[in-house]
FILOTOR-509714 format. One record per residue: residue in one letter; x, y, z of N, C-alpha, C in turn. Coordinates in pm, whole numbers, plus 50000, padded with zeros to 5 digits. Each point is the difference from the previous one (the first is absolute). Example, Ala and Ser with C-alpha at 12.3 -4.5 7.8 and 13.67 -1.06 7.14 Angstrom:
% residues 2
A513194943150780499115011950000500905012050000S499655010549928500825011950006499235010950073
***
This chain:
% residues 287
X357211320860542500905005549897499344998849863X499655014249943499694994249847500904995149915X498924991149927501434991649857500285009249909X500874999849962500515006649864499455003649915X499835006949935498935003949871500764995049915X499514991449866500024993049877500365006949868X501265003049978499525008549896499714992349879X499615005449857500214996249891501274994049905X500224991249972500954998049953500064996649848X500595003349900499754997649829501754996749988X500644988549979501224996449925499965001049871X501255006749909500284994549852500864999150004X499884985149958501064990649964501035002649884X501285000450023500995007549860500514990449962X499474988549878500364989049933501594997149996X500645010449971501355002949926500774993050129X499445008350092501224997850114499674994550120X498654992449978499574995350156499285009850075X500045013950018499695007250074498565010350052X499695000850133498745003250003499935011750047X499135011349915500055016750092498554994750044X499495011250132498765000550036499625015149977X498464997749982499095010750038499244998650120X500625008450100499494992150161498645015850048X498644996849983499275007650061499165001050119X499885009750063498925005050130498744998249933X499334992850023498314998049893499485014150064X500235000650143499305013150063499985010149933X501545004749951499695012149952500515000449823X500454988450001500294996449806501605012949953X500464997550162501205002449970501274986250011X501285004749945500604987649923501255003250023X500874983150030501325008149928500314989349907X501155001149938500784986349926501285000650033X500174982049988501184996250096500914992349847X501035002650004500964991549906499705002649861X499515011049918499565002249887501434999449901X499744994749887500854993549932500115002549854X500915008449927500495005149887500494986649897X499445002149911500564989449887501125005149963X500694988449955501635006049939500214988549914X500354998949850500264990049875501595006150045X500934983650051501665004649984500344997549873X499574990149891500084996749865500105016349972X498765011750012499845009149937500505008250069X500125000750121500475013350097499125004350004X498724998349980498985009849938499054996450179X499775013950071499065002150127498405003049939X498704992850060498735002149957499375002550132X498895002350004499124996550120498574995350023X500014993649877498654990450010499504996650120X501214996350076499104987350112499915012050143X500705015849994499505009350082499095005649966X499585001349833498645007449968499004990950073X499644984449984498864992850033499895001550196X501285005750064499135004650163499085016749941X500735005949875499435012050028498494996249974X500254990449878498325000049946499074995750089X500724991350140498944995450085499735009750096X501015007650020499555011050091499115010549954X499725006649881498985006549935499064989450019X499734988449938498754993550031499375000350103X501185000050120499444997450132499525017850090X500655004549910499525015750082500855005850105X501054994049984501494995650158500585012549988X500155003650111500985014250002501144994650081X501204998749963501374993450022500845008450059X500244994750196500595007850096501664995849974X500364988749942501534995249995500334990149919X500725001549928500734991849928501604991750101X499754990849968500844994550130500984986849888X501195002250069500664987750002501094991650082X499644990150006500784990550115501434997450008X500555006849881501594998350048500365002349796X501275004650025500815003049811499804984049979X499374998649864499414983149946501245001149929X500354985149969501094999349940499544991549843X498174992449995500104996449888499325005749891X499405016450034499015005049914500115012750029X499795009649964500055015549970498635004550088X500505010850147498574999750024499675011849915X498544999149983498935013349953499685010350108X500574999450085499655009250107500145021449943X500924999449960500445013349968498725004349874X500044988349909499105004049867498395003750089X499664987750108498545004450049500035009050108X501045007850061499875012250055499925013349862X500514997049916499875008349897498435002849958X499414984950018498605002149947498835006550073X500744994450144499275000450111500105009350124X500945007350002500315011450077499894993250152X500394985050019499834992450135501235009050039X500494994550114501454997850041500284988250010X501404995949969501144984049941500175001750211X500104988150006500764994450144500834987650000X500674998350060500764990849963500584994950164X500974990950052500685002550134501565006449980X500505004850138500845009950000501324991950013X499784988249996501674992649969500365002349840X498945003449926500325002849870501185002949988X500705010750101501195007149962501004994650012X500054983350084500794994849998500444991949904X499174995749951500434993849821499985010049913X499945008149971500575013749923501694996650065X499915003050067501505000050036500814985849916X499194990050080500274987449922500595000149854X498835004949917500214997149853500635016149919X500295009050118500915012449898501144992449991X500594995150100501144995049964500224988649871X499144992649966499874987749918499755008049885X498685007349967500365008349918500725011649947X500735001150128500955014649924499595009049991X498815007750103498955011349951500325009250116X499335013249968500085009250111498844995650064X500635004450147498525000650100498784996749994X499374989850018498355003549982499315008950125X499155001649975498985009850090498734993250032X499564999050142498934996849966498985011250040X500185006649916498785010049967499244999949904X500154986849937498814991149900499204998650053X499824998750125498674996850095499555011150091X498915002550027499225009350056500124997450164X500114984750007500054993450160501124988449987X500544996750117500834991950018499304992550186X499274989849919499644991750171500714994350065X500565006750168500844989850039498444984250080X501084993550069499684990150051498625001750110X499094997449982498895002750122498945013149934X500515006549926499635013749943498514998649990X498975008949993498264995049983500195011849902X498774994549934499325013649854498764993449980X499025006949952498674993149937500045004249855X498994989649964499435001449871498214999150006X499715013649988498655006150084499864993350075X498824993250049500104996850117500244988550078X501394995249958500594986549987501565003450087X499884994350094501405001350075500514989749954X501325003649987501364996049900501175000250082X500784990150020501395002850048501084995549947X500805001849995501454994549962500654995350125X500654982449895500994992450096500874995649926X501395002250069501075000649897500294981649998X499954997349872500454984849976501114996949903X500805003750029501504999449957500304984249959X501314998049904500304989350023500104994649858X499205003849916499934997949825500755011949937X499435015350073501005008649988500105003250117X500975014250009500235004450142498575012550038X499305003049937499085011149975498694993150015X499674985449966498614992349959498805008150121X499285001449960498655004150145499134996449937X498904992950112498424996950022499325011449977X499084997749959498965010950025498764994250060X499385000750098498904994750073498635010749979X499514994549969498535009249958498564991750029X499775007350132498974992150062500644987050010X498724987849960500364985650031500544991749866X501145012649959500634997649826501575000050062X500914990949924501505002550022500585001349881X500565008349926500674997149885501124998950023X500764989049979501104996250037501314991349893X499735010449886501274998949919500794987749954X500925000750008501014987149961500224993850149X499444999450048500394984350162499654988949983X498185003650033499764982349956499045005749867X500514990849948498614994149820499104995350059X499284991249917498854986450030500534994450066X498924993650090500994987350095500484988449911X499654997049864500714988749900501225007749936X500625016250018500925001249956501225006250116X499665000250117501144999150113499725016649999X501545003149944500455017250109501005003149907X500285012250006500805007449923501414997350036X501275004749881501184999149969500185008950099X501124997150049500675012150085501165000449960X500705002349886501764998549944499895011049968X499435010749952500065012449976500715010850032X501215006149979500895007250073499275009350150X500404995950114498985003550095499054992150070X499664984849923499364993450062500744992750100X498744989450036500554994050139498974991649980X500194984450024498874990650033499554999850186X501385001150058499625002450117499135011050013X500105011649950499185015450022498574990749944X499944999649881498774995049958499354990950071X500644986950091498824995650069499775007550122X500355007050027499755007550121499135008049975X499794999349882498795015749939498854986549965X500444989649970498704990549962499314998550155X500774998450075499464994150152499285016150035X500265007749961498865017450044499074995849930X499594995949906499175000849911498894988450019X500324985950021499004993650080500285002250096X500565013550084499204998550149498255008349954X499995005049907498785008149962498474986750045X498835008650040499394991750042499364988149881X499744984750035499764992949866499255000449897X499115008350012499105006449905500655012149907X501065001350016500405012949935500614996249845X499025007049914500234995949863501325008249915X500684990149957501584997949962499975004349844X500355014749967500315001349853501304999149958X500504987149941501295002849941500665008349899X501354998549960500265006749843500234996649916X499714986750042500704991749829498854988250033X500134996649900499794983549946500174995149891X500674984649982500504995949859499434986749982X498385002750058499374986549954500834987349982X500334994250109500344984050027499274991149897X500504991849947499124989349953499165001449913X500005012049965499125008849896498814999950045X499654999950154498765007550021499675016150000X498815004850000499675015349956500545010350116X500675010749974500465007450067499125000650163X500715004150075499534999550156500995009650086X499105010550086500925008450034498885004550183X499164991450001499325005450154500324984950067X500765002350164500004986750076499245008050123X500124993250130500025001450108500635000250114X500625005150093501274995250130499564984649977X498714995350047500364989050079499824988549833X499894998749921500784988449873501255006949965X500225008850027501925006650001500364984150060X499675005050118500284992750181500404981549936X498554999349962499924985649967500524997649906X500065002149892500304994249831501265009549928X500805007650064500755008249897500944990750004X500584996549906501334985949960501075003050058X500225018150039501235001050034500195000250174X498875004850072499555004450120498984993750046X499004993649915499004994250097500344988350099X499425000550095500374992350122500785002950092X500185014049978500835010850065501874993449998X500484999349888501514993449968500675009650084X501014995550068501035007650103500885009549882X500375008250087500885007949921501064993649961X500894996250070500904991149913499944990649876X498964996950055499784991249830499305006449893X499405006750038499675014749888500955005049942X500975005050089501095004349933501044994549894X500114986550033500204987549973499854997349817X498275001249992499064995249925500235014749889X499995010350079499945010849911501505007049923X501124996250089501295005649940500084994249865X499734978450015500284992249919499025001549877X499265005349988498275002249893501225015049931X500035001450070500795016349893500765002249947X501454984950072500734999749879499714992949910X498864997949957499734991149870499075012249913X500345015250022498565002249936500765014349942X499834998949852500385011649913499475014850078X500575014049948499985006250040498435006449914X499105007350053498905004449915500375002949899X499554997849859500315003749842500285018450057X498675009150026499635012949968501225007750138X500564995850066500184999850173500985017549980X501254996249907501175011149938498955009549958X499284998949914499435010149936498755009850127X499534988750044498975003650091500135007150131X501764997050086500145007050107499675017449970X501045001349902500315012749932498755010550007X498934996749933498665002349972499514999350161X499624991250048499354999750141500595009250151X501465001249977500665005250089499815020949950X499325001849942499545010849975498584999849967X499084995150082498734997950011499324996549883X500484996149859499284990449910500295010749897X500975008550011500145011649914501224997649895X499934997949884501495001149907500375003350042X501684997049938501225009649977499535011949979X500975009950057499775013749925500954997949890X498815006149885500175001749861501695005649951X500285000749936501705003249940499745008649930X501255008649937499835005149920499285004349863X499444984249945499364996549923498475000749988X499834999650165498334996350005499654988450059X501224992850039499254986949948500214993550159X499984993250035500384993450173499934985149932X501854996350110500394986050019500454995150109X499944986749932500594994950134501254997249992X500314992950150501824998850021499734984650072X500714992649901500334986650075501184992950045X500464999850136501234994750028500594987949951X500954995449938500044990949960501344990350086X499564987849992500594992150107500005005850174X499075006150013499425004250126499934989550095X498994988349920499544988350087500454987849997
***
């Protein structure tokens, strides 16, 4: 059986909010996609930038990358993705997974909005689904559980795997999220080290513990061994246990109101008003 092909991997790290997009490439053919790309937003100012999506563009001109997909792992709840602005730049196609539509549903009601569509996205991956990125076989595995929509993306002997597990010094993701489930979520952690132990682990966050320097590549097998929340393979029950009780102690994301809104239409404003201008809508006493 051949091993997996290796792809390239480049993280930037988004100070503001913990969060990591990739530039994931085929060296073979110096084709690319990016995973989790991430829109600045000042709530002090209201004011949207895209500094930290220009610096994948600037690396992708450097690098010569012709960009098959812009991808993201599920509607983020603490940052604005850039996905829509770098299909604008980039004439990729946005992908996303196809439970999307189920938190649309979720949050029209919370917000009070008509219908969303997801025809923000070009693709909708269900569960098992394959695609390449030149010549890099890619699949999608649905890992539910943080939201109801979350998916893997496996690329070659690469997993990007979103909000489940962090670093093994920072455990696993919240699952209180309208839609979540800690039970769903370890059931999507236990798919994920079944991956073989060499399979290198890109998360989506990190909030530097202890104030050591950002860290966003593990492995299945120090998942296995060292993750605080799962290593030593913790039974589900006490996972569940460990994880209901961690969430009621933990504020809701600062950006989360502002950010569904934005993400649940592929990283695209409000449509503009009468004025010109596009806002937002925040429920109040929602949560």
């Amino acid at each position: 059986m051949t091993a997996p092909t290796s792809p390239e991997v480049i993280g930037f790290y988004h100070e503001k909010t913990g969060s990591i997009a990739y530039l994931v490439t085929d060296p073979a053919t110096k084709r690319a996609a990016v995973i989790d790309p991430v829109l600045d937003f000042d709530p002090r100012a209201g004011k949207v930038t895209t500094q930290s999506a220009d610096a994948i563009l600037k690396a992708i001109e450097e690098r010569g990358l012709t960009i098959d997909w812009i991808l993201d792992t599920h509607p983020h709840a603490d940052h604005f993705s850039a996905a829509a602005y770098l299909k604008d730049k980039l004439g990729a196609p946005m992908a996303i997974g196809e439970k999307v539509a189920d938190i649309q549903k979720l949050w029209e009601n919370i917000y009070n909005l008509p219908p969303y569509t997801t025809q923000y996205w070009d693709r909708l991956f269900a569960d098992g689904e394959s695609f390449s990125i030149g010549s890099l076989d890619a699949r999608v595995m649905l890992c539910a559980g943080h939201t109801l929509a979350s998916i893997t993306y496996i690329v070659g002997n690469a997993a990007f795997i979103h909000d489940t597990l962090f670093q093994p010094d920072s455990g696993t993701a919240r699952a209180d999220f309208p839609g979540g489930s800690a039970a769903t979520l370890y059931d999507s952690i236990e798919r994920i080290l079944s991956l073989p132990d060499e399979t290198r682990l890109f998360t989506g966050h990190d909030y530097k513990p202890n104030g050591r320097a950002a860290q966003w590549e593990s492995t299945v097998a120090q998942q296995k061994q060292g993750n605080t929340h799962v290593g030593g393979r913790r039974d589900r029950g006490a996972y569940i246990k460990l994880r209901e009780s961690r969430d009621k102690t933990l504020p809701l994301p600062e950006l989360m109101l502002a950010a569904l809104q934005v993400n649940l239409r592929g990283g695209r404003l409000p449509e503009p008003e009468g004025n010109g201008r596009s806002y937002l809508k925040i429920p109040l006493n929602a949560f």
